[in-house]
C-alpha atoms as one frame of an Amber mdcrd trajectory, in Angstrom:
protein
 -65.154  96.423  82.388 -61.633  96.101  84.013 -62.824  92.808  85.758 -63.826
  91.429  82.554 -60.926  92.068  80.586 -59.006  90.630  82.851 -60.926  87.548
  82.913 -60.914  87.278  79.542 -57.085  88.007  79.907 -56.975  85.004  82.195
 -59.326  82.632  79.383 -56.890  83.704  76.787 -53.549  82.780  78.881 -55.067
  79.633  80.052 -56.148  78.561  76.495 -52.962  80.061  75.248 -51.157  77.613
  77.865 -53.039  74.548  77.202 -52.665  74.573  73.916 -48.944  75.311  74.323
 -49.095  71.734  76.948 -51.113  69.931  74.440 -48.413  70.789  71.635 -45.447
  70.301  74.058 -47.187  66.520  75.200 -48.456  66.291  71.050 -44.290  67.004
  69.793 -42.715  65.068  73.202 -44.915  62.142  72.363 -42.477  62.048  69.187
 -39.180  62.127  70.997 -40.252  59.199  73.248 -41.235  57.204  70.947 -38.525
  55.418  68.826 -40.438  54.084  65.878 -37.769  50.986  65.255 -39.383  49.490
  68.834 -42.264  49.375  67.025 -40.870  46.171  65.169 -40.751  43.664  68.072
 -38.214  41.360  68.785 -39.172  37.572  67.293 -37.621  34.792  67.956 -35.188
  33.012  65.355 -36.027  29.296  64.708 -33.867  26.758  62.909 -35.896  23.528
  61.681 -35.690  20.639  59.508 -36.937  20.175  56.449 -40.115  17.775  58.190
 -40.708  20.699  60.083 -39.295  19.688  63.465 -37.970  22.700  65.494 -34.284
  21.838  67.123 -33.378  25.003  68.373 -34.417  28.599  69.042 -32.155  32.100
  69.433 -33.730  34.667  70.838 -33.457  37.769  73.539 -37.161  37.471  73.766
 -39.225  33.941  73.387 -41.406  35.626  70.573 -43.868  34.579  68.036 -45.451
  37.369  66.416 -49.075  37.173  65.001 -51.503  39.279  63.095 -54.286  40.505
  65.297 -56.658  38.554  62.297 -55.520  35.642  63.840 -56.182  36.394  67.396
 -58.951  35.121  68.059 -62.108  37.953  69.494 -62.726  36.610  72.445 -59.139
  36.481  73.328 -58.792  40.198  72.105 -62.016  40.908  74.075 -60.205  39.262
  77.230 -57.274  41.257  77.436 -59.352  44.667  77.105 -61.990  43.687  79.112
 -59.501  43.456  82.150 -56.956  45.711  81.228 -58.695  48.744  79.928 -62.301
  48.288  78.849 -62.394  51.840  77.695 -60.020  51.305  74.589 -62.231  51.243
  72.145 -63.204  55.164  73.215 -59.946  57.100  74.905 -57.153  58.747  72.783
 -54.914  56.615  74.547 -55.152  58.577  78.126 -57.880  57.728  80.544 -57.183
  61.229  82.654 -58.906  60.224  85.555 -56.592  57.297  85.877 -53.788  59.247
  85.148 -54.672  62.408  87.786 -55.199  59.561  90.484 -51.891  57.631  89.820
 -50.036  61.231  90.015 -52.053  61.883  93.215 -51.171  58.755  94.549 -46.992
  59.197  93.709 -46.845  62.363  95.264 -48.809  61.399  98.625 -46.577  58.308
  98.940 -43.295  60.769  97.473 -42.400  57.420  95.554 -43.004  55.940  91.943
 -46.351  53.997  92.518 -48.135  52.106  90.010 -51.230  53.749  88.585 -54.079
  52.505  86.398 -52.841  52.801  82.644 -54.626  52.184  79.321 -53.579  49.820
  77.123 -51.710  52.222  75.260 -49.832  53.459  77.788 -48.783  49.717  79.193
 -47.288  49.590  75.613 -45.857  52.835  75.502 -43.824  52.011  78.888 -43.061
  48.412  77.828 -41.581  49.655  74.503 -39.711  52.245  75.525 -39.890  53.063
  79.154 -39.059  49.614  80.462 -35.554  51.525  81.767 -36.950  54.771  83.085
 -37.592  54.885  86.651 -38.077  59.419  86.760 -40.872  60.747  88.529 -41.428
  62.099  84.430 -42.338  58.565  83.451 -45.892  58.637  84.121 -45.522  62.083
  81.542 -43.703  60.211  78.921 -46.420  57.647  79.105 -48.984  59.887  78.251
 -46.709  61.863  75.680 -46.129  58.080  73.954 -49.634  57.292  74.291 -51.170
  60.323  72.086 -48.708  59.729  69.766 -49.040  56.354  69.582 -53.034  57.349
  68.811 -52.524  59.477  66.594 -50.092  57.636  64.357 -51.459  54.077  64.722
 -54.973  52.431  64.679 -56.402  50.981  67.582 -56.198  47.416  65.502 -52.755
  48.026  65.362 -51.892  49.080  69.221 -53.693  45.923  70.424 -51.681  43.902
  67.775 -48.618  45.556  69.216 -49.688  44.694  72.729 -50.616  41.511  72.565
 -47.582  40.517  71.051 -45.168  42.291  73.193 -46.747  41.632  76.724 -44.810
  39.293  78.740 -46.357  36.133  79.947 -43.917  34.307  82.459 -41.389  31.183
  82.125 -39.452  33.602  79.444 -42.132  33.807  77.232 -43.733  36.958  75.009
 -46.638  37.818  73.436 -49.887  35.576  73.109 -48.775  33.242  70.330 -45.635
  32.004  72.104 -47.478  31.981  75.417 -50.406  29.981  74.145 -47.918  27.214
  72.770 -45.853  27.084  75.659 -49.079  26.661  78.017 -51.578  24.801  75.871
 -49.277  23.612  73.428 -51.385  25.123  70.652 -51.815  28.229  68.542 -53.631
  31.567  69.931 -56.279  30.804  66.444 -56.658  27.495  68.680 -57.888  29.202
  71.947 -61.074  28.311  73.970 -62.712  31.292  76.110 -61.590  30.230  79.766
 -58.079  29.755  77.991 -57.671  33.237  76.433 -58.591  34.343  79.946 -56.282
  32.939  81.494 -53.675  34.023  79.513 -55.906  37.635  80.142 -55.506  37.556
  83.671 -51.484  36.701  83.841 -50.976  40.210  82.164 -51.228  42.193  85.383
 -48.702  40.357  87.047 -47.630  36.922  85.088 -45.322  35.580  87.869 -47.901
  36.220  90.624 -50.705  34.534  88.507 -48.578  32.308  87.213 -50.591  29.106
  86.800 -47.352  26.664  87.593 -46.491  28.207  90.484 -49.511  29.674  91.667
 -52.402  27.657  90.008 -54.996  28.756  92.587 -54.433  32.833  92.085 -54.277
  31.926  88.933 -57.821  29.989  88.487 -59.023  33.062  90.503 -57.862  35.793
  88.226 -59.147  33.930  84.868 -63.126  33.546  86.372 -62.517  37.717  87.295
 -61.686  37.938  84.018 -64.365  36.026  82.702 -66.820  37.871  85.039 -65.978
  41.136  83.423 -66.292  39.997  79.972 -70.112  38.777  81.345 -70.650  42.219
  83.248 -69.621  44.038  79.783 -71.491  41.535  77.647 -68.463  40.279  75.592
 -69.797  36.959  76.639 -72.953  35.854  77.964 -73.377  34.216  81.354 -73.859
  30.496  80.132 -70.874  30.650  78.392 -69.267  32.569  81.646 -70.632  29.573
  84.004 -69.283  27.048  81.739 -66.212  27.991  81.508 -65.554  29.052  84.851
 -66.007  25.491  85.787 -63.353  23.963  83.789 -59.900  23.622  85.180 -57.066
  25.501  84.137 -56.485  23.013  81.258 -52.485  23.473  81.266 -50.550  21.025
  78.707 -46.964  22.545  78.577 -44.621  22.362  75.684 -41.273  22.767  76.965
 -38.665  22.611  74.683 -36.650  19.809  75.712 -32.612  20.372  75.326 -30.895
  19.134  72.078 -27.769  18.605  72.747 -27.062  16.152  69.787 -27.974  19.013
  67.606 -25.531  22.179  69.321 -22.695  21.152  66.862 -24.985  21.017  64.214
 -26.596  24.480  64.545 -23.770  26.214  65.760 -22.451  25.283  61.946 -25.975
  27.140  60.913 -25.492  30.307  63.333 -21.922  30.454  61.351 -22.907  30.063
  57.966 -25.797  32.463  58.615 -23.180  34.981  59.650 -20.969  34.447  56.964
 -22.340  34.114  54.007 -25.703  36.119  54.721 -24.752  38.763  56.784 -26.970
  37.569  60.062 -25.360  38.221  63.248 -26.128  36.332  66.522 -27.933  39.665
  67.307 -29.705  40.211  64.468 -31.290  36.419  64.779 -31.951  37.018  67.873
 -34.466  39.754  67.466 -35.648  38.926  63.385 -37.368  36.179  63.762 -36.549
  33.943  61.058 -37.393  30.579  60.186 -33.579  28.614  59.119 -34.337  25.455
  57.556 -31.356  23.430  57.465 -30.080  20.005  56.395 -29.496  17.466  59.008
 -30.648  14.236  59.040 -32.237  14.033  62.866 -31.059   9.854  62.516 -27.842
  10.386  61.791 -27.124  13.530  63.758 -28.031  11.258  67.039 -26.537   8.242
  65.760 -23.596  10.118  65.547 -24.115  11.896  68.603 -24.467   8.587  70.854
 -21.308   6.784  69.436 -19.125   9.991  70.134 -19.922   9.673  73.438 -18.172
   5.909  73.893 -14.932   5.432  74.989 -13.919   2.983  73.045 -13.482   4.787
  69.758 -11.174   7.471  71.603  -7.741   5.895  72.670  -5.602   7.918  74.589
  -3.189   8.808  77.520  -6.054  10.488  79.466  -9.412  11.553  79.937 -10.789
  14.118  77.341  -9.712  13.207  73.579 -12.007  15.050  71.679 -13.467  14.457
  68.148 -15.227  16.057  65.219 -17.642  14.636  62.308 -18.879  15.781  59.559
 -21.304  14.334  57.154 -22.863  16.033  53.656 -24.893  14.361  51.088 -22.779
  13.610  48.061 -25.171  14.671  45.780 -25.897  18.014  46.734 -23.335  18.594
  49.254 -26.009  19.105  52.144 -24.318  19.073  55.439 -26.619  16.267  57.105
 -24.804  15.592  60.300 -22.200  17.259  62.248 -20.154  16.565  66.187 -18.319
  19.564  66.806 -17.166  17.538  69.834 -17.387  15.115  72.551 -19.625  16.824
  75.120 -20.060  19.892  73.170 -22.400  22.711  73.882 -23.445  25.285  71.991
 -20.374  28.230  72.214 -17.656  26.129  72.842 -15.035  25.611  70.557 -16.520
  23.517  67.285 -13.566  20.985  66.189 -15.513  20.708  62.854 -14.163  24.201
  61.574 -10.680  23.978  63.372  -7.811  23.414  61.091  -5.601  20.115  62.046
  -3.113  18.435  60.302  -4.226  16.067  58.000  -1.428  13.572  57.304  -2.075
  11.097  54.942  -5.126  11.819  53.955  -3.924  14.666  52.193  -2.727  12.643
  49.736  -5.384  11.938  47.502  -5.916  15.300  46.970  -2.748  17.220  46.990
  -0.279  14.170  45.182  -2.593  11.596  43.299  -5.625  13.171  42.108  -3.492
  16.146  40.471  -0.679  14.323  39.304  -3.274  11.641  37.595  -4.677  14.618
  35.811  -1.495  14.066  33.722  -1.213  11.247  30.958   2.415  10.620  32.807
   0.653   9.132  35.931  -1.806   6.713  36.093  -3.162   4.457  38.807  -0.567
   1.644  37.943   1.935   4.186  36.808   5.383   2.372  38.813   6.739   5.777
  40.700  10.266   4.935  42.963   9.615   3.291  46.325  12.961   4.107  48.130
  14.420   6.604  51.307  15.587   9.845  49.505  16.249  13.426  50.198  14.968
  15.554  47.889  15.556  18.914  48.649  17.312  18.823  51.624  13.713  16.724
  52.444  13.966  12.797  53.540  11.400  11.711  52.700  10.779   8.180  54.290
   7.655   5.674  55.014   6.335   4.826  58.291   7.824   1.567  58.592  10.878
   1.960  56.786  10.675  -0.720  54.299  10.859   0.016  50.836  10.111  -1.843
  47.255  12.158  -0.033  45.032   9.467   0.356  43.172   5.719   0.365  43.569
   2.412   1.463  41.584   0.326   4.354  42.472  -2.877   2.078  42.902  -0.195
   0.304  45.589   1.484   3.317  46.725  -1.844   4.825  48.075  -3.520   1.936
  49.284  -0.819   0.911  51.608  -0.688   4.071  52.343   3.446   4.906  51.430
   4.911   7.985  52.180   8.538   8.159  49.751   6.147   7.589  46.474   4.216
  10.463  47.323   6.757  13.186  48.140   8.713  11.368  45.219   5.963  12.234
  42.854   5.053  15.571  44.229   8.184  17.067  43.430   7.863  15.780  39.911
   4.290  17.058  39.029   5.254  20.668  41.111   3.878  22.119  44.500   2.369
  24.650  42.436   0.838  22.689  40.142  -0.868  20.995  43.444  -1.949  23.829
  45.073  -4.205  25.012  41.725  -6.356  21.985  42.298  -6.344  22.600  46.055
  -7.477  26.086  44.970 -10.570  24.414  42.859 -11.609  22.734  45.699 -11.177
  26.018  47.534  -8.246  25.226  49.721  -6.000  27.957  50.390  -2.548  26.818
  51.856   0.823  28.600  52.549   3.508  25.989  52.777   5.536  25.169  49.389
   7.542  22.425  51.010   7.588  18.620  49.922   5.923  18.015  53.664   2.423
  19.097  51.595   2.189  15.930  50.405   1.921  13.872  53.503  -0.635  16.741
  55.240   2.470  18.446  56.901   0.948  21.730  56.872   1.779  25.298  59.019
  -1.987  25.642  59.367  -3.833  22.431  59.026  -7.138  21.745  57.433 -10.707
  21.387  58.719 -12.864  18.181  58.880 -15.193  20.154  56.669 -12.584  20.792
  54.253 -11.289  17.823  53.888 -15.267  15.890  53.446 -15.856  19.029  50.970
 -12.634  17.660  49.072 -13.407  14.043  48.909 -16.640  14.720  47.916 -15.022
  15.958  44.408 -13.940  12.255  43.623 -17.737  10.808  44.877 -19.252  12.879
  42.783 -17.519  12.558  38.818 -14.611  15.647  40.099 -17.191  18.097  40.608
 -16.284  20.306  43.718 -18.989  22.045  45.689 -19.938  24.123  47.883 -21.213
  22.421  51.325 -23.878  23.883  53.130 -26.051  23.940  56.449 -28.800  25.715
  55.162 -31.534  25.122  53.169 -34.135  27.978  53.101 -34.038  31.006  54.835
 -37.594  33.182  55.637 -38.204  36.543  57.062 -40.553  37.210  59.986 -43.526
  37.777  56.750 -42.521  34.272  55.527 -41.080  35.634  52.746 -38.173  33.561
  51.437 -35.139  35.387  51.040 -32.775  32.232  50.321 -32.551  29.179  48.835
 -29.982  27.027  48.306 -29.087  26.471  44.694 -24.953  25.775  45.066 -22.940
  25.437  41.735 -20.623  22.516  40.858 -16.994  23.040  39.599 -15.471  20.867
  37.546 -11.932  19.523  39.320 -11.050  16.282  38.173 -11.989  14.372  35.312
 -15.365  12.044  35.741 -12.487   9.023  34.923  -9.651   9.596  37.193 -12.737
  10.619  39.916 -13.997   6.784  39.222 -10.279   5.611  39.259  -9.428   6.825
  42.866 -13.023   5.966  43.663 -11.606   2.130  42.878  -8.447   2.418  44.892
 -10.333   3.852  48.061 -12.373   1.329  48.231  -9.300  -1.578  48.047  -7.708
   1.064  50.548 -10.815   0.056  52.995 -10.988  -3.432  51.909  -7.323  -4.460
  52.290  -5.384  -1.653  53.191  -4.861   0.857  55.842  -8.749   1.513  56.404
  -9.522  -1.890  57.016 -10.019  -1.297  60.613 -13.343  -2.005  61.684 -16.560
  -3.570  60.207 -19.028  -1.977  56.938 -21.015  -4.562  54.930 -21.529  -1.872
  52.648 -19.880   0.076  49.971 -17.369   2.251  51.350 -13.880   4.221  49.993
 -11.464   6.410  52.189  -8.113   7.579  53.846  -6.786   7.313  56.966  -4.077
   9.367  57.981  -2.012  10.232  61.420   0.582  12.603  62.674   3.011  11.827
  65.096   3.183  13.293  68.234   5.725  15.616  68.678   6.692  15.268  72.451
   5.913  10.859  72.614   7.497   8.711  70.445   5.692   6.235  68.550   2.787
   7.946  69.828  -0.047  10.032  67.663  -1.594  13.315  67.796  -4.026  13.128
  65.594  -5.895  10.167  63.612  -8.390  10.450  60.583 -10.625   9.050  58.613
 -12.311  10.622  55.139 -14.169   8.395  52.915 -17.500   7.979  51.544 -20.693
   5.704  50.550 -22.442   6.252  47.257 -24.981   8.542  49.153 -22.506  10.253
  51.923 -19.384  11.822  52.338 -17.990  12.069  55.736 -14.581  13.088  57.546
 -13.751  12.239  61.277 -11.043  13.095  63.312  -9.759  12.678  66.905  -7.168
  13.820  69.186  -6.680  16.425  71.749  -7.055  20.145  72.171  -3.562  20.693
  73.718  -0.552  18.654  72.381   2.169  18.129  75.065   3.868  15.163  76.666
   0.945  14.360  79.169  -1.734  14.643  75.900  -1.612  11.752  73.286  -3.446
   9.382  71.135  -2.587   5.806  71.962  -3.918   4.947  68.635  -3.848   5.970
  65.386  -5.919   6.131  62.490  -7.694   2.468  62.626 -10.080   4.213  65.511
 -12.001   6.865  63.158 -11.979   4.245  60.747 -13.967   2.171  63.220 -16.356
   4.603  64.649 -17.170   5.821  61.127 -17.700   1.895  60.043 -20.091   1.855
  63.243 -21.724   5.447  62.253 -22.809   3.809  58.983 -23.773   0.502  60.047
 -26.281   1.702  62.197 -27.847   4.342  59.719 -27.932   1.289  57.091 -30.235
  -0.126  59.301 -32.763   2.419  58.989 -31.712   3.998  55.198 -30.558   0.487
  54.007 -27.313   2.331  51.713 -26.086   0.667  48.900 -24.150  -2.194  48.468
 -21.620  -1.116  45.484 -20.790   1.942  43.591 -22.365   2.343  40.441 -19.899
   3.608  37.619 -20.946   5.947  35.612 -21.424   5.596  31.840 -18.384   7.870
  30.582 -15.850   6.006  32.288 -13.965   2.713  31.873 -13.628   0.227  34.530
 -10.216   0.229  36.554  -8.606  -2.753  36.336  -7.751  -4.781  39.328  -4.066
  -5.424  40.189  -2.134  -7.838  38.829  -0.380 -10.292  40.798   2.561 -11.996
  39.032   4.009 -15.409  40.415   6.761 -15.447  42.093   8.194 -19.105  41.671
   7.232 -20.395  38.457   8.513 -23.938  37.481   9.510 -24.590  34.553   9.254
 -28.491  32.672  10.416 -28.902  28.817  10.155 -32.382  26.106  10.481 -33.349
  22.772   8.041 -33.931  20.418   7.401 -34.487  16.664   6.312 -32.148  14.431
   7.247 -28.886  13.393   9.321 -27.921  10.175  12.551 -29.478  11.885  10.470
 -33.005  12.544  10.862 -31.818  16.334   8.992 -29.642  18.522  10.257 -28.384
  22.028   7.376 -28.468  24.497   7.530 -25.599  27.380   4.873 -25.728  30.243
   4.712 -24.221  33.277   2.987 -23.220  36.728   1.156 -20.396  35.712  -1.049
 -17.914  37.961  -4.979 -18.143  37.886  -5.332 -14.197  36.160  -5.645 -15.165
  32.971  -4.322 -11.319  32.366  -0.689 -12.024  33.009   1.576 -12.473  29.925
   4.579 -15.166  30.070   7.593 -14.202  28.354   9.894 -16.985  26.404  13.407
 -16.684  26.497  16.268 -18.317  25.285  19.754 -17.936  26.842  22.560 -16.464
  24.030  25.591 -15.344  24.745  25.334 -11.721  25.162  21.805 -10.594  25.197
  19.007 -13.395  25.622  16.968 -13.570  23.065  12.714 -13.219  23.054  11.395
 -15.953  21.092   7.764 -15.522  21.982   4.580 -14.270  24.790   1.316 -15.776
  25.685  -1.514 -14.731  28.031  -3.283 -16.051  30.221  -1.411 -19.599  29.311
   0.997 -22.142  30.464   2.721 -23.523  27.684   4.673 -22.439  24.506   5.775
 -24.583  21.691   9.096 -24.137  19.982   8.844 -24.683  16.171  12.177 -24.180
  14.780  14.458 -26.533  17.014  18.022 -26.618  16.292  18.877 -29.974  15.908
  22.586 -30.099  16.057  22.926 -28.103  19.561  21.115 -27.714  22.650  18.970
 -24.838  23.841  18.353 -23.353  27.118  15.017 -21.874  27.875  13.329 -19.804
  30.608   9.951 -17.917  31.046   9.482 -14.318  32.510   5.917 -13.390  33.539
   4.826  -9.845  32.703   2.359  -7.257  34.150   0.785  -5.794  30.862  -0.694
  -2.880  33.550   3.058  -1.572  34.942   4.520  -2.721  31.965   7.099  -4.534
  34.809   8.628  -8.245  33.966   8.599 -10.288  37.249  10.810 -12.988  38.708
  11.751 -15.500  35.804  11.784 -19.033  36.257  14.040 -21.884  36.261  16.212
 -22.860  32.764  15.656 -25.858  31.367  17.141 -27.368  27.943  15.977 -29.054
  25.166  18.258 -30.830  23.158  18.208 -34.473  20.978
């Protein structure tokens, strides 16, 4: 009796024991496992809008896919080599696990032992650090849990997606494009065991580097998948005889597109809270704007010579290009030679110069009835404000239009008329087009600026005036889906009204002569075309530049491009100024008008009058006078005269009196006035003034001439 209670004794403390182990393995099985693992890392792709993948962030080269889509032989692969008892373990195949202990402690180091499917996962999720003699434990611990919690459909979904595959790739999707440049759903037999056989070791069967191990290792695998009847032996035979069948997809480099989508990784960041790291490991699909033919086009010219003058090698350069419409960022340098990380010159502040007028001076100050585009403003050197304001080539007209002012591009005007319409005043419609500036000084309006302003801002700025005043908001992005392909953005920007849809037409008029005939007619465009240049001297070399821009746009694009150099010092300096943008945008748009044939002319919208062109008034008018009968005095005094070809201009008759002259008529568009009311007992002298009915300004008169009996 004593013997058998104590072997009873012993049952009970055994059982007692092993149920206390199977608990302990049951509850540690909990503590290894991390259940936010169990979401695998997926790689981020950014695409176009056709579909074409141009680049890819990832920590792991990751495509995940349902096991639905996986094909069954492929599934059948993979567990015929790797652990054909899946379908009937717990996740532990003891004997395997005994003999791998066995084997670690005969050899007193970590040696690999067979290991179920579920365990493979379990130490590639989150194991894949651990290097204890416990590991092969928290395998097994991982591995019931993982059974218990999750169905075997899942665990192979897991696995097949996570197991890596060679040349930086993961999981059977990503591996089967990369290899056979086709989806897993796409697989033939001998293919899907292939891919079978590179999961014990996928750089020692790799089938670049090692084809012939590798050809060996599929027909094994094929052989099993016969020997367990997952396949039968004709279909074994056949496709143990075909070849490995590779056709690589290697994603060729981009580097016309880093400046592009390092603008996407930034607006992702920004304004939807994705960091580098959380792309990296979500795997989202970004679709984005660009136009692939202009990105390039872009892309190739930047990387000429020609279009960057300056005192030595390395002038850099940054573009940016956005549908007017729908302010869609379609092309973007962030600079010569850039790669993806360095510094992008597209979202670095610079100063602006003159193209700052337009937006700062003109465009608010012609929100005013005061100022319109042939508004005469003072042309002279003044100080205002302990500012001198002075233009470039210090020659002055007194007085000048806007419409002239701008186009030739006239710095005194500006400041002149920025002082009169307020800083303040500015800086609100600055604000509409959400640009934020410091300064209060008169510099503002010729760009003079502490902090400078980005090519982006200053295309998202001229893009009010393209498109009837309405500012928006420019963007890289079009869609944005989550791994499930669930969309969870779409662009849909709003439009703020800025400017009126007139004085937006009006500047539109006066950028375009600007590009015609004044300072940005550098270069050659057949097309329709209006823009700014603007430069800032250098401030170590005299009558040298620092930086030179362009900003202008087509009736489909808006586009801003500036050059100079990173560091500004006396060895660093543009040996040109802003007539090279001008030229390398010209060249940009010639060559996409070759393949998106842009349009000729802008087309003025319905709501708006027409801007007048200029008037020019003659300068030496001659002036011829005779008698003739008729009239109320029997005599008529005949006036004709040289006139100008604009029938607009309005000629102004005078006679001289002592004192004031006195106006004894106007005609327009003619050359000759006749004089009714001749005094016939003294002579009368006569002159004619021509007049600008658009400045309201009399020109030069012309010679005197009398008419007497």
């Amino acid at each position: 009796m004593k013997r058998i209670k104590w072997l009873v004794l012993s049952f009970a403390v055994v059982a007692v024991l092993g149920l206390m182990g199977y608990a302990a393995v049951v509850f540690g099985g909990a503590l290894v496992v991390d259940e936010e693992e169990l979401t695998l890392d997926a790689t981020t792709t950014i695409e176009t809008t056709d579909g074409k993948v141009i680049g890819r962030v990832f920590d792991e080269n990751r495509i995940p896919v349902s096991i639905d889509k996986i094909p069954k032989h492929v599934q059948e692969a993979f567990v015929a080599i790797e652990d054909r008892r899946f379908y009937e373990h717990e996740g532990v195949d003891f004997r395997s696990v005994v003999r791998a202990v066995m084997e670690d402690i005969a050899a007193m180091a970590k040696v690999e032992g067979a290991s179920t499917i579920t365990m493979q996962l379990a130490k590639n999720l989150f194991l894949h650090n651990d290097k204890t003699w416990m590991r092969k434990t928290k395998e097994v611990m991982a591995a019931i849990h993982l059974e218990r919690e999750l169905s075997k459909k899942r665990i192979l979904e897991l696995y097949l997606n996570e197991i890596y595959f060679g040349q930086g790739v993961y999981g059977v999707e990503a591996a089967s494009r990369f290899y056979f440049s086709k989806s897993v759903n796409d697989l033939t037999i001998a293919e899907g065991a292939l891919l079978a056989g590179m999961a014990k070791g996928p750089n020692g069967y790799s089938p670049i580097d090692h084809p012939d191990k590798a050809l060996s290792r599929r027909n094994l695998v094929l052989q099993v998948m016969d020997d367990t009847g997952k396949i039968s032996t004709e279909q074994r035979k056949k496709a143990q005889n075909k070849s490995l069948g590779l056709d690589l997809r290697k994603d060729k480099p981009n580097p016309w597109a880093d400046g592009y989508i390092d603008l996407v990784l930034q607006e992702a960041r920004e304004k939807h809270d994705l960091s580098i790291d959380e792309l990296k490991q979500g795997g989202y699909r970004i679709i984005v704007n660009m136009d692939k033919e202009a990105q390039k086009i872009a892309h190739e010219l930047f990387t000429e010579d020609r279009f960057f003058p300056g005192s030595t090698k390395g002038v850099q350069g940054a573009f940016v290009m956005m549908e007017k419409a729908s302010g869609k960022i379609t092309a973007a340098i962030g600079g010569r030679g850039y790669q993806l990380g360095d510094l992008n010159h597209v979202t670095v502040k610079r100063q602006p110069g003159s193209v700052m007028k337009p937006i700062a001076v003109y465009g608010p100050a012609m929100m005013k009835k005061t100022y319109q585009p042939y508004s005469v403003i003072p042309d002279q050197k003044m100080e205002i404000n302990d500012y001198t304001a002075t233009n470039y080539d210090d020659q002055y007209a007194g007085a000048v239009t806007i419409y002239d002012a701008l186009v030739q591009s006239k710095n005194a005007p500006a400041v002149w008329l920025l002082d009169q319409i307020g800083i303040s005043y500015a800086k609100d419609y600055l604000q509409q087009m959400d640009i934020t500036i410091e300064d209060q000084g008169l510099a503002v309006a010729l760009g003079g600026l502490s902090k400078g302003l980005t090519p982006l801002q200053m295309a998202e700025s001229y893009r009010t005036f393209a498109s009837g005043g309405k500012a928006i908001e420019s963007t890289t992005i079009s869609k944005i889906y989550n791994r499930e392909q669930q969309t969870i953005f779409k662009a849909d920007p709003e439009e703020t009204q800025v400017f009126s849809p007139q004085l937006a037409w009006n500047m539109t008029e006066m950028l375009t002569e600007v590009v015609e005939t004044g300072t940005g007619s550098a270069g050659e465009y057949s097309k329709a075309l209006a823009g700014k240049t603007g430069s800032t001297e250098h401030p170590f070399v005299k009558g040298e530049y620092k930086d030179a821009w362009f900003v202008g746009y087509t009736p489909e694009y808006v586009s801003a491009l500036w050059m100079g150099y990173g560091t500004s010092d006396e060895n660093h300096y543009l040996t040109g100024g802003s007539e090279y943008p001008t030229r390398l945008t010209k060249e940009i748009l010639s060559e996409l008008n070759e393949t998106e044939n842009l349009a000729a002319s802008f087309t003025k919208p319905e709501q708006v009058e027409d801007l007048p062109e200029p008037i020019e008034l003659p300068n030496n008018i001659n002036l011829q006078s005779e008698l003739a009968f008729g009239g109320f005095s029997l005599f008529q005094g005949k006036l004709n005269w040289t006139g100008s070809s604009d029938n607009r201009v309005v000629y102004r008759i005078y006679r001289e009196e002592e004192g004031i002259d006195e106006r004894v008529g106007e005609v327009k568009g003619k050359s000759e006035y006749v004089i009714d009311n001749l005094n016939l007992f003294r002579s009368s002298a006569y002159y004619v003034v021509p007049y600008n009915p658009l400045t309201k300004i009399e020109g030069k008169k012309s010679n005197t001439v009398e008419i007497s009996l």
